[in-house]
C-alpha positions in Angstrom: 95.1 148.2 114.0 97.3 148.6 111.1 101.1 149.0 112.5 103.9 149.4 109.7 101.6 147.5 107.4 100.5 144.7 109.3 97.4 143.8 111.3 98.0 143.7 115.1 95.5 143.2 118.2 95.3 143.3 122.0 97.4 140.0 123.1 94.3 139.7 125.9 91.2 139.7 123.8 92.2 140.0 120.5 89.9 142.9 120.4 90.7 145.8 117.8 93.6 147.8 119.0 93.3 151.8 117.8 96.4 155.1 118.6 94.4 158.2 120.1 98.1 159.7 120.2 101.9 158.7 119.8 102.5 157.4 123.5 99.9 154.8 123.8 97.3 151.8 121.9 94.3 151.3 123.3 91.9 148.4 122.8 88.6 148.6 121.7 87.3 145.6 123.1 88.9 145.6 127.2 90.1 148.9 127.5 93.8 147.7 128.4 96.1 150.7 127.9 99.3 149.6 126.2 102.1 152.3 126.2 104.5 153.1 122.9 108.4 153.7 123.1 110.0 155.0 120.0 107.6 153.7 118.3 107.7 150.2 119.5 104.4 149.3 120.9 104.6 147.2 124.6 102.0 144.7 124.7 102.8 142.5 127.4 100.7 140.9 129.9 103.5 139.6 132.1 106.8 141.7 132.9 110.5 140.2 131.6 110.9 137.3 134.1 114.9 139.1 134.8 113.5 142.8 135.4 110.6 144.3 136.9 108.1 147.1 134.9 109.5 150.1 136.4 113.1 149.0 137.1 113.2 148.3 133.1 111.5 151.4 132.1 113.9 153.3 134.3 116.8 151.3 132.0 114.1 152.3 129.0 113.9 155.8 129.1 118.1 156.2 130.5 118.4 154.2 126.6 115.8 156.2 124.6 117.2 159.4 125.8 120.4 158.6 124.3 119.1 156.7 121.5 120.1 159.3 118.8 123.7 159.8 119.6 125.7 156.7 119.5 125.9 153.8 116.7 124.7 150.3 117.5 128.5 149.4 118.6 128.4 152.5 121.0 124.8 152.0 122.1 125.5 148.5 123.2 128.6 149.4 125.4 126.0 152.1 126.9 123.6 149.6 127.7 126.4 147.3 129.7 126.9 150.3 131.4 124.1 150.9 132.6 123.4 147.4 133.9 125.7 146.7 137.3 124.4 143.5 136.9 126.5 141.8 134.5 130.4 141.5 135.0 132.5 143.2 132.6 133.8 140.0 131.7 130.5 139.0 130.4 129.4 142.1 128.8 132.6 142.1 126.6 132.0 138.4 125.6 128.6 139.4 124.9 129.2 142.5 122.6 131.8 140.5 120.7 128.6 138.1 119.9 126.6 140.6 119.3 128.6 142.3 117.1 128.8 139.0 115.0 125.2 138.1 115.0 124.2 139.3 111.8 126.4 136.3 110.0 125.7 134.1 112.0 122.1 134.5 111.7 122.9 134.6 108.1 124.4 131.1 108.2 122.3 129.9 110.3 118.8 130.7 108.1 120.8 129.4 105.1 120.8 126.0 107.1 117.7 125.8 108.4 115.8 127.1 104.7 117.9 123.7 103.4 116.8 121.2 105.5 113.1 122.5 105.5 113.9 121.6 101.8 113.7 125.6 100.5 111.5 128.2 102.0 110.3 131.0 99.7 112.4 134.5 100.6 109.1 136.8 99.0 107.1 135.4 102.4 106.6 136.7 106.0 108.7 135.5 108.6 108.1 136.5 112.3 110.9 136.0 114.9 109.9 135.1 118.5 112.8 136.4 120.9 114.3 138.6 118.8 116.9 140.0 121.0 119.0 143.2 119.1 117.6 141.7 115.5 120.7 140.1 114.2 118.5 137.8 111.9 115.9 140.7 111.3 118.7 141.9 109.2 120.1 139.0 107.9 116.3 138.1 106.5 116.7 139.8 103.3 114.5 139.3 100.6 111.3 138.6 102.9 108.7 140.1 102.1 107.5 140.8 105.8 109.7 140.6 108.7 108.3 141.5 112.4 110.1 140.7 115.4 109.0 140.3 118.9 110.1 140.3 122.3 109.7 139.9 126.0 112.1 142.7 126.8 111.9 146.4 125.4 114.9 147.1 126.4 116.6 144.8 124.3 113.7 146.2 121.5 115.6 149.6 121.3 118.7 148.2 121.0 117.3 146.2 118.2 116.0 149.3 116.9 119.3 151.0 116.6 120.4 147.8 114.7 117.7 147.8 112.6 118.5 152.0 112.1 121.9 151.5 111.4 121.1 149.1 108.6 118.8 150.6 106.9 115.8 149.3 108.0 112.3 150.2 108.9 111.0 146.9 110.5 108.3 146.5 113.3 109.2 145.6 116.4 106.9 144.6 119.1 107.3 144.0 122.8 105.1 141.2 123.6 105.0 137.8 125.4 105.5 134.6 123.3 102.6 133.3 124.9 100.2 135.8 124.1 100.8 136.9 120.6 98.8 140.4 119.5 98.3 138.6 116.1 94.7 137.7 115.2 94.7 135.6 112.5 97.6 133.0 111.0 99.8 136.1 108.6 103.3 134.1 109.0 105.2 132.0 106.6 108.0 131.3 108.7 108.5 131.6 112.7 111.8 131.6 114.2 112.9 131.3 118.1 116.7 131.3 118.4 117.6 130.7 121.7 114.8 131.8 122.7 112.6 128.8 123.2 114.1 127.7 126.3 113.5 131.6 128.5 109.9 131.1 127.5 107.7 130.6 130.7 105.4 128.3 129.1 106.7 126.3 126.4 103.7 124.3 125.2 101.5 127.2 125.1 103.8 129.0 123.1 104.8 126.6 120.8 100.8 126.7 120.2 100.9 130.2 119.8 103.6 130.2 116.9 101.3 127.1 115.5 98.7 129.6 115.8 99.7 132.5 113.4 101.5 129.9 111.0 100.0 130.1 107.6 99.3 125.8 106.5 102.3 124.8 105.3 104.4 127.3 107.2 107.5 126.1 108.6 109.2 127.0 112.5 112.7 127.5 112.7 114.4 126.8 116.1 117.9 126.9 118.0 118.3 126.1 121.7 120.9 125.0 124.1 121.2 121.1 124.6 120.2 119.9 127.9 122.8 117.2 127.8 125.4 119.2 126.5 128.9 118.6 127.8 130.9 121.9 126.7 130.9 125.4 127.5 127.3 126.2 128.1 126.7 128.8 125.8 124.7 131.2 128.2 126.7 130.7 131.2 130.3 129.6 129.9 130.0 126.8 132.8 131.9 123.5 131.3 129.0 120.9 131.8 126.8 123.7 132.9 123.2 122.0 132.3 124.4 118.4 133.9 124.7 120.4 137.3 121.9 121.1 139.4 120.4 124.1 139.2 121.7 125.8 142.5 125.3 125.0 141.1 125.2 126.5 138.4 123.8 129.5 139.6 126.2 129.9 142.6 129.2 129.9 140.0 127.2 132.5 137.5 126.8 134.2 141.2 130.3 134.4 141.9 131.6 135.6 139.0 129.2 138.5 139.1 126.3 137.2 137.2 122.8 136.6 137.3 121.9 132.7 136.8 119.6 132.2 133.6 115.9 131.5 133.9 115.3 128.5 131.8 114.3 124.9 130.9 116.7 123.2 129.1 115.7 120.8 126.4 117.1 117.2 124.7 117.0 116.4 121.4 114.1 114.0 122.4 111.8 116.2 124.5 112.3 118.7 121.8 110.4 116.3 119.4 108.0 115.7 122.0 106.8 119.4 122.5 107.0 120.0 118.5 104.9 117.3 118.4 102.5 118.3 120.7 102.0 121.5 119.1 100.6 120.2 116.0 104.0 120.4 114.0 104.8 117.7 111.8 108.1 116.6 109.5 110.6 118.0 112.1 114.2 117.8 111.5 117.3 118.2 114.3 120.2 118.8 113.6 123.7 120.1 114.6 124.4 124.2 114.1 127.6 125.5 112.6 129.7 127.9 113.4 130.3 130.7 111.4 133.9 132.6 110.7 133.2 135.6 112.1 131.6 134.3 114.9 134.7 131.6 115.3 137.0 134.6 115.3 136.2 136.5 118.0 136.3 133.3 120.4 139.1 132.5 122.6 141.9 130.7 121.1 141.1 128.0 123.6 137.6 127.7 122.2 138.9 128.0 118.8 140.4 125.1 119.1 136.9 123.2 120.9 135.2 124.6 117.8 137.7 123.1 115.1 136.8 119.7 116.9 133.6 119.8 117.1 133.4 121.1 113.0 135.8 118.1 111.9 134.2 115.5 113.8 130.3 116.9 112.2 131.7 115.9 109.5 131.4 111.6 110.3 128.1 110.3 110.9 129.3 108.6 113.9 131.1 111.4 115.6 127.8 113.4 114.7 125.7 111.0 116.4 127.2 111.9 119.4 127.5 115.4 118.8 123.4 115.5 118.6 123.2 114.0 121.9 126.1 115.9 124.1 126.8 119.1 121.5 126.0 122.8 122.5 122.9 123.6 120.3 120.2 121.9 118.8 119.0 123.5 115.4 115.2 122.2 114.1 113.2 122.7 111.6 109.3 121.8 111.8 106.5 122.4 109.6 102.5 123.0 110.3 100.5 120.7 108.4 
């Protein structure tokens, strides 16, 4: 099936996927019945691990319905608002970073096209995780962007990002480990902070292997495992050392809901890369861009002002790749 100019198929069979009418895709080849929200086909095989099906298309259709009257700003404060779940506390911290993303994402594919020694801006680049599309946006000059992800409802608020800016990109709601691609069509694959939420790593690193053209190159940020500073999901100082029913008892009381997820080192990292099939990989430290810096506390202002001056030595950078925040890599299919 041809969606938004680019070939898609069922995730199960990899049959051929065909649109008898706007609210559904049917495939040819098992008859699974996948339905269509605002245009943004749901493919998944397994729910979000966070939300059940209904529950989330409850949240789904509260979000479409208002979907033409508020800006991206606005439509993210509705969706907070909608979801008791997350302290206020939290939601404005994460609006602030969502309101960044789009430079950030900017500086951060600047980085990683470096040190996979230039990557060609007229190719196809596919984001795994793609959240509200911050780097969707920030990808301009490719010649294909498609982003995907485990959560629609996250998809529409991408959507009124990807509206807002002026773009027409597809979106797809879909499981990383069960990608509705048939053949390899990708240039580039990104995961940012999204490789660590995925159920089954290996397999999904296989995946994005998968529908990497030869010489295509992955892209990939995730929280360190060994990290010693605020952990940048849960804001819990040393957050990953703990075990994992501390952690999530202080995410508990301030309101929260603890994060699903397997943390990774620098090391085991390599290890699944590796595995995969990838070859030339590259870690390295993130940085942090000024509009993301700005709307930080003063407090981690400061944290941040360390950690950029002491990048800056190879020593003090050693260490930084061991206990930093985020692990940045690049790796390349042979």
């Amino acid at each position: 099936m041809n969606f938004k100019g680019m070939d898609i198929c069922c995730p199960a069979c990899r049959g051929e996927l065909e649109r008898p009418g706007e609210g559904e895709i049917v495939c040819r080849g098992c008859a699974r019945r996948y339905p269509v929200v605002l245009d943004i086909p749901d493919l998944r095989l397994a729910p979000d691990p966070y939300i059940g099906i209904e529950e989330e298309r409850a949240k789904v259709d509260k979000l479409a319905a208002r979907f033409g009257d508020l800006d991206f700003e606005g439509f993210v404060n509705f969706y907070y608002s909608i979801t008791s779940v997350v302290p206020p506390q939290h939601a404005q911290a994460y609006t602030r970073g969502l309101l960044a993303g789009v430079e950030r994402a900017r500086a951060w594919l600047e980085d990683w096209e470096a040190a996979a020694g230039g990557v060609e801006r007229r190719s196809a680049l596919l984001e795994i995780g793609c959240g509200t599309a911050p780097l969707l946006v920030a990808a301009d000059g490719y010649r294909l962007r498609v982003g995907v992800d485990i959560a629609l409802r996250w998809l529409l608020v991408a959507k009124k990002r990807l509206e807002q800016a002026g773009l027409d990109i597809p979106l797809l709601c879909a499981g990383a480990e069960a990608l509705p691609f048939r053949e390899p069509v990708f240039d580039c694959a990104v995961a940012d902070s999204a490789l660590e939420h995925l159920r089954d790593q290996p397999v999904s690193l296989a995946e994005m292997f998968r529908v990497l053209r030869p010489g295509g190159t992955l892209f990939i940020a995730t929280p360190n495992r060994y990290s010693i500073g605020p952990d940048p999901q849960t804001g819990v100082w040393c957050g990953s050392w703990l075990p994992e029913r501390c952690t999530a008892a202080i995410v508990r009381r301030q309101g929260g809901i603890p994060p699903i997820r397997h943390l990774l080192s620098a090391g085991s990292l390599q290890s699944l890369l590796q595995n995969a099939g990838f070859t030339e990989t590259t870690i390295f430290l993130p940085r942090i861009p000024t509009a993301q810096r700005e709307r930080f506390s003063p407090a981690i202002q400061k944290l941040v002002h360390v950690y950029e001056v002491a990048a800056r030595f190879p020593v003090s950078r050693q260490v930084l790749e061991g206990i930093g925040p985020l692990l940045q890599a690049v790796a390349r299919k042979p």
